[in-house]
Structure formats: structure tokens, C-alpha cells
C-alpha positions in Angstrom: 0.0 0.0 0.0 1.4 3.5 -1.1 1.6 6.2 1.4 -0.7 9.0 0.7 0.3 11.5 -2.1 1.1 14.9 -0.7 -0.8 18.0 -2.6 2.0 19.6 -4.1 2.4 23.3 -3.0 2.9 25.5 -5.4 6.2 28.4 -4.3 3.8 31.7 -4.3 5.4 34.4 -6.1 4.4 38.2 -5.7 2.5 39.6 -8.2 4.1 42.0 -10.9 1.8 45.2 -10.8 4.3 47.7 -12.6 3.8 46.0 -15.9 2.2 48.0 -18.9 -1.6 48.6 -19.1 -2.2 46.4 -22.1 -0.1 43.5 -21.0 -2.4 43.7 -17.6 -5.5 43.8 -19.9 -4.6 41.1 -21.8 -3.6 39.0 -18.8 0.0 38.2 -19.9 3.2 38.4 -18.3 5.1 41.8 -19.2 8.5 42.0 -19.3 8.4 45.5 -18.3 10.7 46.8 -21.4 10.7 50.7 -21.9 9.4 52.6 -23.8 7.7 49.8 -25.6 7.8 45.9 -23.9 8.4 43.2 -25.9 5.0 41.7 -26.6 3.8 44.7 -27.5 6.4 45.6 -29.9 5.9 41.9 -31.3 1.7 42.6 -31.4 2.6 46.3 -33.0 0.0 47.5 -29.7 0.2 50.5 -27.7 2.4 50.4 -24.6 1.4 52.5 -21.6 2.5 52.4 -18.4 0.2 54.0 -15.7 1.2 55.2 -12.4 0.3 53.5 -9.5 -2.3 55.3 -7.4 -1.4 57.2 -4.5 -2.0 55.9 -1.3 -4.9 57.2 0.7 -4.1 61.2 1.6 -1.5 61.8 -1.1 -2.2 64.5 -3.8 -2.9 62.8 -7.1 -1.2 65.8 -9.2 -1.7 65.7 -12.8 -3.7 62.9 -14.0 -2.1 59.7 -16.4 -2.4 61.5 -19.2 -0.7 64.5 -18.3 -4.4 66.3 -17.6 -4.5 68.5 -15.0 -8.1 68.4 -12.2 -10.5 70.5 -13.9 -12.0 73.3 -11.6 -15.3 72.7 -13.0 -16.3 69.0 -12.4 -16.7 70.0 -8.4 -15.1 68.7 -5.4 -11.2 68.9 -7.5 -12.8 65.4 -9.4 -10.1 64.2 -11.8 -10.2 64.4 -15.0 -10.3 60.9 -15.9 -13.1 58.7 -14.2 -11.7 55.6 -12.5 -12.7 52.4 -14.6 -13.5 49.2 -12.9 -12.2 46.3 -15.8 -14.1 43.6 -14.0 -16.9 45.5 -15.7 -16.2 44.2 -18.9 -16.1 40.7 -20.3 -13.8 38.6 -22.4 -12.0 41.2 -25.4 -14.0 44.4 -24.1 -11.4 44.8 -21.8 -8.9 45.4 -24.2 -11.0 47.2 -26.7 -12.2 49.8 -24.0 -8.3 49.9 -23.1 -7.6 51.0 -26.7 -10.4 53.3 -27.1 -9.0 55.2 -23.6 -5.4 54.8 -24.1 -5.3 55.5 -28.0 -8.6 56.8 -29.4 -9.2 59.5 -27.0 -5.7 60.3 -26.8 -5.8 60.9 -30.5 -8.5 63.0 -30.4 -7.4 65.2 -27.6 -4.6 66.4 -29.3 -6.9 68.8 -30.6 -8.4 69.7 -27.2 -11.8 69.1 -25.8 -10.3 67.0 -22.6 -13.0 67.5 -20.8 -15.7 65.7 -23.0 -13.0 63.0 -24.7 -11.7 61.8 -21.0 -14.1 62.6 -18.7 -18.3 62.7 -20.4 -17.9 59.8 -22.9 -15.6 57.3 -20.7 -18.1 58.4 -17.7 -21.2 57.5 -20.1 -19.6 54.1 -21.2 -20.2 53.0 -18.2 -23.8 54.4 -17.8 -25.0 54.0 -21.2 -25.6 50.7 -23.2 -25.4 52.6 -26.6 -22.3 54.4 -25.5 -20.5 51.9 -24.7 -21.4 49.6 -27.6 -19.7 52.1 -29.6 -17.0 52.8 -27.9 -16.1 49.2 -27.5 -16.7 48.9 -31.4 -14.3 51.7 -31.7 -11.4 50.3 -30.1 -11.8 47.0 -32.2 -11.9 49.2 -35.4 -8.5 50.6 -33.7 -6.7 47.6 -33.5 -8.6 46.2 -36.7 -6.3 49.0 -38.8 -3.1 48.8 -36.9 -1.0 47.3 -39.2 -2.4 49.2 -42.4 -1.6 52.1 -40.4 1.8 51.1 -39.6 2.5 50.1 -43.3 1.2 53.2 -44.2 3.4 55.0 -42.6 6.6 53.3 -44.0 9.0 54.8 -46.4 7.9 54.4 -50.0 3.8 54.1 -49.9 2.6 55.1 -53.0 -1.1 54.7 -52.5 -2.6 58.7 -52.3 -4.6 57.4 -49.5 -5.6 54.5 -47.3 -8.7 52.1 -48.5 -9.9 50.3 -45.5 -10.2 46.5 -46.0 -10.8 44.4 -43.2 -9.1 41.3 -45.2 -5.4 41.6 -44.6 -5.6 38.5 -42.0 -7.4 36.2 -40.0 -6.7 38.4 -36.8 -7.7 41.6 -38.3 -10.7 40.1 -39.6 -11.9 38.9 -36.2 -11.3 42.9 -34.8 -13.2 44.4 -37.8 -16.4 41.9 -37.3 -16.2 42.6 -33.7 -16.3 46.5 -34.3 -18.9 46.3 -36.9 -20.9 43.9 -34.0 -20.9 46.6 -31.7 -21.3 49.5 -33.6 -24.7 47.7 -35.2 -25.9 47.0 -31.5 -25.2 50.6 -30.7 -27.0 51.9 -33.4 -29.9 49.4 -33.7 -29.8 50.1 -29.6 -29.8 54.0 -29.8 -32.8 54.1 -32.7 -34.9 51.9 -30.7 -34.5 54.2 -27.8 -35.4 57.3 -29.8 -38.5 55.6 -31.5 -39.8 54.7 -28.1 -38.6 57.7 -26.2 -38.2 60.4 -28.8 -39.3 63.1 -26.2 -37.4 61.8 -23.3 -33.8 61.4 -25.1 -31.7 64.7 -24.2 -30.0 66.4 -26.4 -27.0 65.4 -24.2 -27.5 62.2 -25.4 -27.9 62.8 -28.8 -24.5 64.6 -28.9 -22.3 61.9 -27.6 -23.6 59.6 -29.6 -23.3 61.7 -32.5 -19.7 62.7 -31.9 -19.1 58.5 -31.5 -20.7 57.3 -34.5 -18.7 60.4 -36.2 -15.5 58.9 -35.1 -16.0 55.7 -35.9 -16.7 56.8 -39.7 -14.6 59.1 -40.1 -11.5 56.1 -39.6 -13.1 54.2 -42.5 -13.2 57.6 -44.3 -16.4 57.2 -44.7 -17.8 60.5 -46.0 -21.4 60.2 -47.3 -22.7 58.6 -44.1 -20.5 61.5 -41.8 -22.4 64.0 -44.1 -26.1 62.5 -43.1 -25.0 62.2 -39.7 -24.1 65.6 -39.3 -27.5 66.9 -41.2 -29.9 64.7 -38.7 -28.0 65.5 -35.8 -27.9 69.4 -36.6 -31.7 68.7 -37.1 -32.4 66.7 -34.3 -30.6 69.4 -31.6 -32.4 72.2 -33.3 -35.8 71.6 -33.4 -35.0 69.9 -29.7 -34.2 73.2 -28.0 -36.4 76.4 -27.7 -33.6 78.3 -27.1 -30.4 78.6 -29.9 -28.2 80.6 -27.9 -24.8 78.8 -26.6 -24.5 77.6 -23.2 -28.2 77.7 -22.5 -29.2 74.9 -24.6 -29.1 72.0 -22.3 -30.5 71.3 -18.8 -28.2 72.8 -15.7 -28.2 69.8 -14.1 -26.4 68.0 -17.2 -25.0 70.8 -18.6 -20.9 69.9 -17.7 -17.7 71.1 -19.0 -17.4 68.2 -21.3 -20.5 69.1 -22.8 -20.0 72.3 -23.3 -16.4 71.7 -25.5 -19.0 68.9 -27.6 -21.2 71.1 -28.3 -18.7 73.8 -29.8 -16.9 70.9 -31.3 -19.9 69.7 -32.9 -20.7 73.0 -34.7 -17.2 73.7 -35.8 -16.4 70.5 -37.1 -20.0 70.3 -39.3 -19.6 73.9 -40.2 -15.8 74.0 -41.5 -16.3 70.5 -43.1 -19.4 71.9 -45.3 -17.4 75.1 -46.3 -14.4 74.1 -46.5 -14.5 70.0 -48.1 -16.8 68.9 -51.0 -17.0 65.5 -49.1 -19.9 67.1 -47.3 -22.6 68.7 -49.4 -25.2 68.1 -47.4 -25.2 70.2 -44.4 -25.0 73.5 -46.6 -27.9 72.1 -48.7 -30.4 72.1 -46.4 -31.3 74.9 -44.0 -29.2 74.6 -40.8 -27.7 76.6 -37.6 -30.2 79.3 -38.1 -29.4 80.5 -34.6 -28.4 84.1 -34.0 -24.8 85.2 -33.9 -24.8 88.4 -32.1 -22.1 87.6 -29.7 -20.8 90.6 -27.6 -19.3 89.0 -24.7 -16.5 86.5 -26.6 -13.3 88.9 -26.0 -10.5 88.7 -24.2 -9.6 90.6 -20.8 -6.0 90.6 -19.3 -7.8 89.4 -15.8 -9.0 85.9 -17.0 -6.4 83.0 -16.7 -5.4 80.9 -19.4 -8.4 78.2 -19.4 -11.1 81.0 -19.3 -9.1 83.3 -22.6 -8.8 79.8 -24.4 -13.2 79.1 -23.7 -13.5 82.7 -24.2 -11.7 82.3 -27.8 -13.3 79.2 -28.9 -17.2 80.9 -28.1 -15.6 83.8 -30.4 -14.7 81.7 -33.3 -17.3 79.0 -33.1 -20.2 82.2 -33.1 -17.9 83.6 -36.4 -18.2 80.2 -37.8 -21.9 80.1 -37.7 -22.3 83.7 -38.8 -20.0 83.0 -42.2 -21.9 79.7 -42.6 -25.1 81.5 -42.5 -24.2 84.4 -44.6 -22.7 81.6 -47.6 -26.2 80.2 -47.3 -28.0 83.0 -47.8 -26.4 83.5 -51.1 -26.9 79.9 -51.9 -30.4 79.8 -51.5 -30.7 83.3 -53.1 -32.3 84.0 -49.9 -33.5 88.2 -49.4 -29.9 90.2 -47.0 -31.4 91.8 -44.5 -28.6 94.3 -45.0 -28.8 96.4 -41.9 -28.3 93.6 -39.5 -25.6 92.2 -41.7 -23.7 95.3 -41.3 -23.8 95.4 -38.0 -23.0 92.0 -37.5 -19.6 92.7 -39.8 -18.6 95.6 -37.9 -18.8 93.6 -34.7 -17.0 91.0 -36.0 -14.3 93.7 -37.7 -14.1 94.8 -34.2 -13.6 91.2 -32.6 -10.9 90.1 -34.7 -9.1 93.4 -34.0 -9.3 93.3 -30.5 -8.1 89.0 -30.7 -5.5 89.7 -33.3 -3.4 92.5 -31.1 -4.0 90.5 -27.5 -3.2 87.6 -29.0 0.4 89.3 -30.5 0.8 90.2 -26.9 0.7 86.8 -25.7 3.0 85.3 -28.1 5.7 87.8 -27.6 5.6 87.6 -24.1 5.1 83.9 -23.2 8.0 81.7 -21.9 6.6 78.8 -21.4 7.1 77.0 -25.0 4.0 74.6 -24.7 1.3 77.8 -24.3 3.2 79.6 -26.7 2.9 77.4 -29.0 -1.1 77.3 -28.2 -0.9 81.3 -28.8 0.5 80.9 -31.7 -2.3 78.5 -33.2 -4.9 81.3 -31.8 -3.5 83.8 -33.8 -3.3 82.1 -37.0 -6.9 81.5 -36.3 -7.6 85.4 -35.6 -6.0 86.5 -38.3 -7.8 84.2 -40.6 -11.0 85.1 -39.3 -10.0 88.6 -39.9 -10.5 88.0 -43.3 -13.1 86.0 -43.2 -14.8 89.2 -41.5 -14.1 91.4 -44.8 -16.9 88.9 -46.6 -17.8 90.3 -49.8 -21.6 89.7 -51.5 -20.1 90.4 -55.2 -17.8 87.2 -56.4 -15.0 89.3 -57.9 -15.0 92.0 -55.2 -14.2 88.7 -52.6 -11.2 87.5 -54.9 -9.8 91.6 -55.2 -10.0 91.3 -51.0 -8.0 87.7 -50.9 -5.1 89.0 -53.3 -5.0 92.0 -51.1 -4.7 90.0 -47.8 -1.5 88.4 -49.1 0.8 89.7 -46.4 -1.5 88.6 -44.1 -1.7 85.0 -45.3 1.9 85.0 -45.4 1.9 85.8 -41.7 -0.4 83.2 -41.1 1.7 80.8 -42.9 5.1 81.1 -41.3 3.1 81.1 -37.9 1.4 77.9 -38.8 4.7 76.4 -39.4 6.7 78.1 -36.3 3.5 75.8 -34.3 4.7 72.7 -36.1 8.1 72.9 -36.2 10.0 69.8 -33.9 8.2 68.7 -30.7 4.8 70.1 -31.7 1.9 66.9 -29.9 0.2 67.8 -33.4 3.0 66.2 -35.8 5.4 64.1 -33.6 2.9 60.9 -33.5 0.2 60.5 -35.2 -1.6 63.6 -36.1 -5.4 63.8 -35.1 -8.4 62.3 -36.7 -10.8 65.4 -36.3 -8.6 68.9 -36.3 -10.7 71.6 -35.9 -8.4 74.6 -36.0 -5.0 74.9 -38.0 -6.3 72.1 -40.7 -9.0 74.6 -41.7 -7.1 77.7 -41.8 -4.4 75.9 -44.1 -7.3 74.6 -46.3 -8.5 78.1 -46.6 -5.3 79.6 -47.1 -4.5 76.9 -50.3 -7.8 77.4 -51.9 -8.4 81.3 -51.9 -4.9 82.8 -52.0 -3.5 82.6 -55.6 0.4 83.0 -54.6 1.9 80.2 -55.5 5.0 80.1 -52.7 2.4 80.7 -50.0 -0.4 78.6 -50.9 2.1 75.7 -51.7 3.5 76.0 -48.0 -0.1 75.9 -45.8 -0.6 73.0 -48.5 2.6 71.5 -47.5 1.7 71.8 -43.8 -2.3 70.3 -44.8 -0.3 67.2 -45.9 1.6 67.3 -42.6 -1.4 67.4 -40.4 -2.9 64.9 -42.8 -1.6 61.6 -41.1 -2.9 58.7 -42.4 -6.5 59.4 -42.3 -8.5 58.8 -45.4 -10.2 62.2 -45.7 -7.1 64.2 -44.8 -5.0 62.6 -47.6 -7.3 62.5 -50.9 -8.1 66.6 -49.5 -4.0 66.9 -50.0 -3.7 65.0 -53.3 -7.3 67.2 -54.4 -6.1 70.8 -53.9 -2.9 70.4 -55.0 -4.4 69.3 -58.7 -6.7 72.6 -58.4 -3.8 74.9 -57.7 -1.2 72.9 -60.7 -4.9 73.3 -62.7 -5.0 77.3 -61.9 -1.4 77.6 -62.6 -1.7 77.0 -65.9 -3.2 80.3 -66.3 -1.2 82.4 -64.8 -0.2 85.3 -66.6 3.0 87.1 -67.5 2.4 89.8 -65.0 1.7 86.9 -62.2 -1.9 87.1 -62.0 -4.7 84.5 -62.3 -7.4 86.0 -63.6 -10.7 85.6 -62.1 -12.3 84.0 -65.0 -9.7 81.1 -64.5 -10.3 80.7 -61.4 -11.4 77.4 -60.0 -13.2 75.9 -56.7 -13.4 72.3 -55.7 -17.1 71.7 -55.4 -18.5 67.9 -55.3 -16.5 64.9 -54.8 -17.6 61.0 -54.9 -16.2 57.6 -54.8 -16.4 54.2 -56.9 -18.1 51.5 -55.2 -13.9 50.3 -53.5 -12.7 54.0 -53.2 -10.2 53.8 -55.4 -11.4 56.1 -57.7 -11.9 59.7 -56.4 -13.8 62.0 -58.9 -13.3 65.4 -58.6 -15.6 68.3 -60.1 -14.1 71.6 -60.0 -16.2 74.6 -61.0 -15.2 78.1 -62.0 -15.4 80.8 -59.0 -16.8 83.4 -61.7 -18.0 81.6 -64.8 -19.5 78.6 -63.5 -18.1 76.1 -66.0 -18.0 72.6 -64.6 -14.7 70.4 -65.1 -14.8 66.9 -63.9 -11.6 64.6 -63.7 -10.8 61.2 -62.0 -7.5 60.1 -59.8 -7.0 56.7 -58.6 -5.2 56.2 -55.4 -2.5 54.3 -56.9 -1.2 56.7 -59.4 2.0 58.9 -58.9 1.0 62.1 -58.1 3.6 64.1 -59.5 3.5 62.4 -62.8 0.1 63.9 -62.6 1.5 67.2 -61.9 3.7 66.7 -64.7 1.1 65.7 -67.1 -1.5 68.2 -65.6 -2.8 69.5 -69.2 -4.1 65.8 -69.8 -6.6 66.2 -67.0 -8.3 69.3 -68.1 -11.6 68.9 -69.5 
């Protein structure tokens, strides 16, 4: 007879807790490598590592991303919610890791913390819909990773990016995942407003708005950004009684984070329809009708730096709305109330006056190279909406005022680039998805001002902002044809004349997006030009061949 086994005991080992956050939410050993461990170098996955929390009566400082406490959340909360992982089951935990740790970091790079950190990871964990489609947007994350990375190596020729979820097994699973949970979201969130259509806020309706935005807008995928946009415009509008900012949501929900969406949300929609022929549809149909009589939106010496910066963005998001307005007007042939126009334009002479010379202040005298740069990215702003302010009814009259703004523009160039010259956030990784402020002011600058050294340069730093997102890049590869196309007519003395003159108008794809057709259309006569690129052709063959594309 054998004497009794005895249970083996196992030597207990401490736990390692300083290994990186995705190692942890995958459950696998880390080997603690920096900056990047090993098995996430081998995966190509984001390594982060967070700091341990402070014990029990310690400060907590700045927050892991670098964040500091906003004053406004109440009681010093910080910025970030804390996220309970057992939460989640199964892959979630790892999708909502890359949706925090990459996603939102992404998209912060263009501000709007307080919403991106705080209201949407906050309402993932409160909201069924909202967390659907966050979760499906950290599996689209990881499902593009490696077309990403390619993308980013030397030699790419493709003009832009073409989604395909069939590069591998792996990458297959991530993209039927995402498109799982951004179906649930969506089937989720219109069941919710057929049932409740009076009872969903317009807080609601934002968030999951900006969300379903994102998630589109990595596919690059245009047309169905443009209807979103519309319904959501629609949808807020006829919501609300009143259409004046920071009155149009309830007190008790009305946050910080909200607040920056809702600014967002309106400059995003509005520079996209005047500035992108990807999105026809908001300036189509009658939209943002709200008044923009905004007298309070300038700057005073006794505000910090956090109330200047809100202060600014209410000035140029009310600008926004006015030009948007105005451009409709003429597009619908709609009667100028000419007395109120005036008046609006002299306020807005006076605003961008008052912006452009505090702003110059702030430059010169900051120190701190982080906020200056900020300062500078204000100004260029100003100054642009300086000219926007000189708005002309008569289509010649507004080409005379952009040749005559050219030292102006040039200013704004060689301030655009002084903000993205080495260790700018905006260019050192990967630049973000949604920019709301220097990409449209370089846009601008390429399409309206007809010197060829200047307009080359803010097109130069378009491509540079551009990353590897689908919109950004066929935008690059788009204007630069329109100003070779305009070059062609340039004159001995140097001047394009008016009636040669072109603007990008409509754009559409072929069923696979490789095909990007392009209709130009003359600023004065009106004559229509249509010509076709493929994303695999060598653009400065193109150039080089421009005459054969003229129709």
C-alpha cells in the first residue's frame, strides 16, 4: 500500500503590478521593457504604463495623461473617471483599453479634454449605446493597426488609405467585432429614440453623435458622416427652444465636457461643409439658423489661461456660424437683411481686432514654450477670421479682398509652421483624426490665395497634419491638382485671372474607393470640369502631365 500523495504546493510568487496597461488587460506576463515591452512591440500594440495610485491622503497631481483636475467638475474630481475592468467581459477589456489609451488620446490632441476623458468614458459605463460604440471603436482601432503602420513606412505610393478588413485572419476577427458593436449601438440608440423620442436629451444625442462620427470618419467614410451631421444638426435644433450657446441643455447636465462637444460639434460640421466637397449636405439644407450676435466673446487681461482659451473658442465657433449662414443665404438666393448684416460685420471687424493685437501680446511675451505654442495657433486662427470678417456679397469683389490680404496670409503661414516645427503633440505621433483649428485655416489659405510660394507652403503643412487618415489625404492629393490646374493660367504679369479661377465643389467615390472623382467649378464663370485620380497613381506624374486632365 502507497503512502498518501502529498498535494504539491505551489512556491507563491508576488504579483508583478508595474507591468504595462495592455499587458495587464490582456492577462500576460510583461516584461516591463521601456518605452515599448516586448509583446507589444511583437503585437505592433500600444504600450502604456500608468502610475500607481497614491496611497490614501497623497495629492494625485496631474492625472495619467498628463491632464490637470479641472476646476469645474466639483469637489477637485479628476479628469479621468476611474474604470473598474471587471466591468467588462472577455475582449472588451482590451477594446475599451484601446479606445481610452489611444482613441481619446488621439482626439485630444486637438483639445476638448474634458468631454474625450471625462463625459464619454463616464457615459460608457452608464449608457448601453455608448458603450457599444466605444467598444466597437477600439476593435476598429486595433482592426487598422498594421495598415496604419504600413502606411506609414518609407515608399507608400497609395494617395490614401482604402480600409479593408481582409489583410488576416486576426484583423478580420477585430473588424467583425467592431462592426458587432457599432450595429448593436445603433440598432440600440434608434430603438431608444422611437420609443422615447421626447425623453432622449440632447446630451444624449450629442455623444452619440460625436461617436458614431468617429468611428466613420476612420473608415473615411464621408457620405454617411455627411447625413449624420444633417440629422443631428436637425435633431438638436428643433429639440431646443432656445439657440443661444451655453443655455441649450439642462443645468443639471449641462458639464464642461458638454460644453467643449457642443462647440466641437458645430465647428467640425460647419468647416467641413465650407471648407470639403465631401460634405454637401449640411449647406444644402437649412441649418444653424441660430443668431450670432455675440458681444461678450473677447478677451480681458484678468482671465487665466483656461477662461481666454473658452472665451476664444465661443468667439470663433459664433464667427463660424455667422459666415456659414451668410454663404447660405447666397446659396439659397435667400432676401440680406442688409442692416443687420452690417452690423454683425462691424462687430466681427471689431472682434478680430481686438483677438488679433491681445493675441500678438501673448506670443511675444510667453515663456513657457507649450502655451506659446497654443498662442500661436490662436493667432493664426484670428488672423484668418479677420479675413473672413471682410466677406464680400459680389464674387469678384471677394477674390480683389483675398489677393489683397496676401501679407496677411503670409503671416499666417510662417506662424502655422513656427507651431509645427519639432516637438509640436500635433505632428510628432500621429496627427489627429478630427482637427478643428489649424487644418481649416491651411485649407483656406491653399484654396483662396493665388500665390503660388504661400499657398504651396499651408498645402505642405495640410499634408503634414494629414496623417494617415482617409479624408485628410485624398483633400492633399485634391487641392494640390486645383492649384497645378490654376497655374496653368497664370499670366505674364503673375496674375490669375478671375475667369480662371477654380473651386473644388463635389466629390464621390467608386463603389472600392479607389477612384476619387473630382468636379471643380469656375469661381466666376461657373463652367464645370470633372476629372478622376485613382489612389495608386504617382501624383507628380500627374503634376507633370497636368494639361491631360483638363476637360
Amino acid at each position: 500500500m502507497t503512502a498518501p500523495s502529498v498535494p504539491r504546493i505551489r512556491a507563491r510568487k508576488p504579483k508583478v503590478r508595474s507591468g504595462c496597461a495592455t499587458c495587464k488587460s490582456r492577462r500576460i506576463k510583461c516584461d516591463e521593457g521601456r518605452p515599448v515591452c516586448a509583446r507589444c512591440k511583437k503585437s505592433k500594440l500600444p504600450c502604456k504604463y500608468v502610475a500607481p495610485e497614491p496611497k490614501q491622503g497623497q495629492g494625485r497631481g496631474k492625472s495619467q495623461y498628463g491632464a490637470s483636475e479641472s476646476g469645474d467638475a466639483g469637489g477637485g474630481a479628476q479628469l479621468t473617471p476611474r474604470v473598474h475592468l471587471h466591468e467588462f467581459e472577455g475582449h472588451e477589456v482590451f477594446y475599451f483599453d484601446l479606445f481610452r489609451n489611444v482613441v481619446v488620446s488621439n482626439l485630444c490632441q486637438n483639445g476638448y479634454k474634458n468631454f474625450w476623458y471625462r463625459t464619454v468614458l463616464r457615459e460608457s459605463l452608464r449608457d448601453e449605446c455608448v458603450r457599444d460604440c466605444v467598444l466597437g471603436t477600439g476593435a476598429l482601432c486595433r482592426a487598422m493597426m498594421d495598415q496604419v503602420h504600413r502606411l506609414k513606412q518609407p515608399g507608400t505610393k497609395s494617395l490614401w488609405m482604402v480600409p479593408t478588413d481582409s489583410l488576416n485572419a486576426i484583423n478580420s476577427r477585430y473588424h467583425q467585432d467592431a462592426l458587432q458593436f457599432y450595429t448593436k449601438a445603433i440598432s440600440k440608440f434608434r430603438r431608444r429614440m422611437l420609443q422615447e423620442s421626447s425623453s432622449v436629451t440632447p446630451r444624449t444625442i450629442l455623444i452619440m453623435s460625436l461617436l458614431l462620427i468617429v468611428f466613420e470618419a476612420m473608415q473615411g467614410n464621408t457620405e454617411t458622416i455627411d447625413r449624420l451631421m444633417h440629422s443631428t444638426i436637425s435633431a438638436l435644433d428643433s429639440s431646443m427652444s432656445s439657440m443661444t450657446f451655453g443655455t441649450r441643455l439642462p443645468p443639471s447636465l449641462d458639464d464642461e465636457g458638454i460644453r467643449e462637444a457642443d462647440y466641437f460639434f458645430a465647428r467640425l460640421s460647419g468647416f467641413n461643409s465650407l471648407l470639403s466637397p465631401f460634405y454637401p449636405g449640411i449647406l444644402r439644407n437649412k441649418a444653424y439658423q441660430r443668431t450670432w450676435l455675440c458681444k461678450d466673446a473677447t478677451p480681458s487681461y484678468d482671465q487665466n489661461t483656461q477662461e481666454t482659451e473658452q472665451s476664444f473658442e465661443r468667439y470663433t465657433t459664433y464667427f463660424l456660424l455667422w459666415c456659414f449662414r451668410t454663404v447660405q443665404t447666397r446659396l439659397f438666393d435667400s432676401p440680406m437683411d442688409f442692416a443687420r448684416f452690417n452690423e454683425e460685420q462691424a462687430l466681427a471687424l471689431a472682434h478680430s481686432r481686438i483677438w488679433c493685437e491681445f493675441l500678438h501680446t501673448k506670443v511675444d511675451e510667453e515663456k513657457d514654450t507649450d502655451q506659446r505654442r497654443t498662442w500661436k495657433i490662436m493667432l493664426v486662427e484670428a488672423k484668418m477670421f479677420s479675413i473672413f470678417a471682410q466677406y464680400r456679397h459680389d464674387l469678384e469683389e471677394s477674390e480683389a479682398l483675398w489677393d489683397s490680404q496676401l501679407p496677411v496670409c503670409r503671416e499666417v503661414v510662417a506662424l502655422a509652421e513656427s507651431a509645427l516645427e519639432d516637438g509640436s503633440p500635433l505632428v510628432s505621433s500621429l496627427p489627429p483624426l478630427l482637427e478643428d483649428k489649424l487644418q481649416p485655416m491651411m485649407r483656406s489659405l491653399t484654396n483662396k490665395c493665388r500665390n503660388y510660394e504661400t499657398r504651396t507652403r499651408a498645402l505642405a503643412l495640410c499634408q503634414k497634419l494629414s496623417g494617415p487618415w482617409f479624408e485628410n489625404k485624398a483633400m492633399a492629393v485634391g487641392m494640390r491638382i486645383l492649384v497645378e490646374l490654376e497655374e496653368r493660367h497664370r499670366d505674364a504679369s503673375g496674375f490669375i485671372p478671375y475667369r480662371s479661377r477654380l473651386k473644388w465643389s463635389v466629390s464621390s467615390w467608386n463603389e472600392d474607393r479607389t477612384e476619387l472623382r473630382m468636379v471643380l467649378v469656375g469661381v466666376i464663370t461657373g463652367q464645370r470640369r470633372e476629372l478622376t485620380i485613382r489612389k495608386d497613381e504617382d501624383i507628380d506624374a500627374l503634376i507633370a502631365n497636368i494639361s491631360k486632365l483638363s476637360i
